[in-house]
C-alpha positions as CSV (number, residue, x, y, z in Angstrom):
1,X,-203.6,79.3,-109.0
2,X,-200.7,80.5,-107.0
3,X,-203.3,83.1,-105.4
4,X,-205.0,80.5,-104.1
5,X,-202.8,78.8,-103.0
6,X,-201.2,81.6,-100.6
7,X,-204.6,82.4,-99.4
8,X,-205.2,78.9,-98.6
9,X,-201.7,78.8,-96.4
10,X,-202.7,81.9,-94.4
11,X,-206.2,81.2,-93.8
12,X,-204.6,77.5,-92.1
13,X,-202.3,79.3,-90.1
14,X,-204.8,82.0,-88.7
15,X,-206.7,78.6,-87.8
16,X,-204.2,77.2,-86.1
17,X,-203.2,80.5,-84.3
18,X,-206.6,81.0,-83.3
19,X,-207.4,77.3,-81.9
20,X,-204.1,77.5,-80.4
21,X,-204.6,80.9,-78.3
22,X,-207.7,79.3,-77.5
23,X,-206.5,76.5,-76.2
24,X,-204.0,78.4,-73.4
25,X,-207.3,80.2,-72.0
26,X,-208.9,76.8,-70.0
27,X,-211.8,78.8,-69.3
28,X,-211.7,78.2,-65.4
29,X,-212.4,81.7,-63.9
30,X,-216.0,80.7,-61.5
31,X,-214.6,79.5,-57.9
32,X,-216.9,82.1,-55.7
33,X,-219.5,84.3,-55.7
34,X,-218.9,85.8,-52.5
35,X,-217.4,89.5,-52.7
36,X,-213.7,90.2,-52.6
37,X,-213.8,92.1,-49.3
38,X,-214.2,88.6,-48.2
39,X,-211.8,86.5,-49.7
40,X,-209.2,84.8,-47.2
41,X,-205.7,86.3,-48.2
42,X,-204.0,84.5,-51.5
43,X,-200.7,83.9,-49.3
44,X,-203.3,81.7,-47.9
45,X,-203.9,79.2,-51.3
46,X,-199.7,80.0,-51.7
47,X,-199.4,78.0,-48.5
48,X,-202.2,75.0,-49.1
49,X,-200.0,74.2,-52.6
50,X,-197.3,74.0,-51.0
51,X,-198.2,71.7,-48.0
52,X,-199.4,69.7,-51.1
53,X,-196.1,69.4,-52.2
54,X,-196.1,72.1,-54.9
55,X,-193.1,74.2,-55.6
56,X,-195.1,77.8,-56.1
57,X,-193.8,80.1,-59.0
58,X,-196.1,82.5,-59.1
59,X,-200.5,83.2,-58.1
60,X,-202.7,85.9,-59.3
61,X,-206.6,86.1,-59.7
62,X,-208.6,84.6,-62.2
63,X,-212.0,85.4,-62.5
64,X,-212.9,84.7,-58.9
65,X,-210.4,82.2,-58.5
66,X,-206.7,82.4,-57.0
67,X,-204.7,80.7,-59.7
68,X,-201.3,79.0,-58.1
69,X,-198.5,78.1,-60.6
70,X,-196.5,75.3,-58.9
71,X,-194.4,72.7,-60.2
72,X,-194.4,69.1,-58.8
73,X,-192.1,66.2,-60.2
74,X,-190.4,68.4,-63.0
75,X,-193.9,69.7,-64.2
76,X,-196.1,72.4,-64.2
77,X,-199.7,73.2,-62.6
78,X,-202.3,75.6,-62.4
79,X,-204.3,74.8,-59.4
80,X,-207.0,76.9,-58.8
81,X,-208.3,77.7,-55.5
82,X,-211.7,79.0,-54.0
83,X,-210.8,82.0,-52.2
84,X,-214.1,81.3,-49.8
85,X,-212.3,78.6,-48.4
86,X,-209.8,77.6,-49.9
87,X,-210.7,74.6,-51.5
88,X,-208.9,73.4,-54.4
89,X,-211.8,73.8,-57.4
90,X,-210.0,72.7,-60.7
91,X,-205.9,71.9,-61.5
92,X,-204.7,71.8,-65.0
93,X,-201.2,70.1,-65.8
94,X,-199.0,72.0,-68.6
């Protein structure tokens, strides 16, 4: 019985880890299909957050996206950007 029991605990947890990793990756990584040769700079998507009124932290790439951490209000943002032009694709609020 007590068997059982510990198995049951770890198989819950190693459902919970596993829907919670899953949960940090949003799945947003599809912005452009255009090559990177050709992507405008990411200094570039930097400076559109911030004329929106985001306080950057950090970018990096993401799939074929340039993902902008930025905090507005006290919180935190992913915004992702099209690096074709710049437009902002998807934003996800932490």
């Amino acid at each position: 019985m007590r068997v059982k029991v510990i198995r049951s605990v770890v198989l819950a947890v190693s459902v919970v880890g596993l829907s919670g990793s899953a949960a940090l990756a949003d799945g947003f990584k599809n912005c452009t299909k255009l090559d990177k040769a050709s992507w405008k700079p990411a200094s570039d998507a930097e400076a559109k957050a911030k004329a929106a009124g985001y306080e950057v932290r950090r970018s990096k790439i993401e799939g074929s996206c340039y993902e902008v951490y930025g905090v507005k209000e006290g919180k935190l943002y992913e915004l992702f950007y099209s690096p074709e032009d710049l437009s902002l694709k998807h934003t996800i609020a932490k």
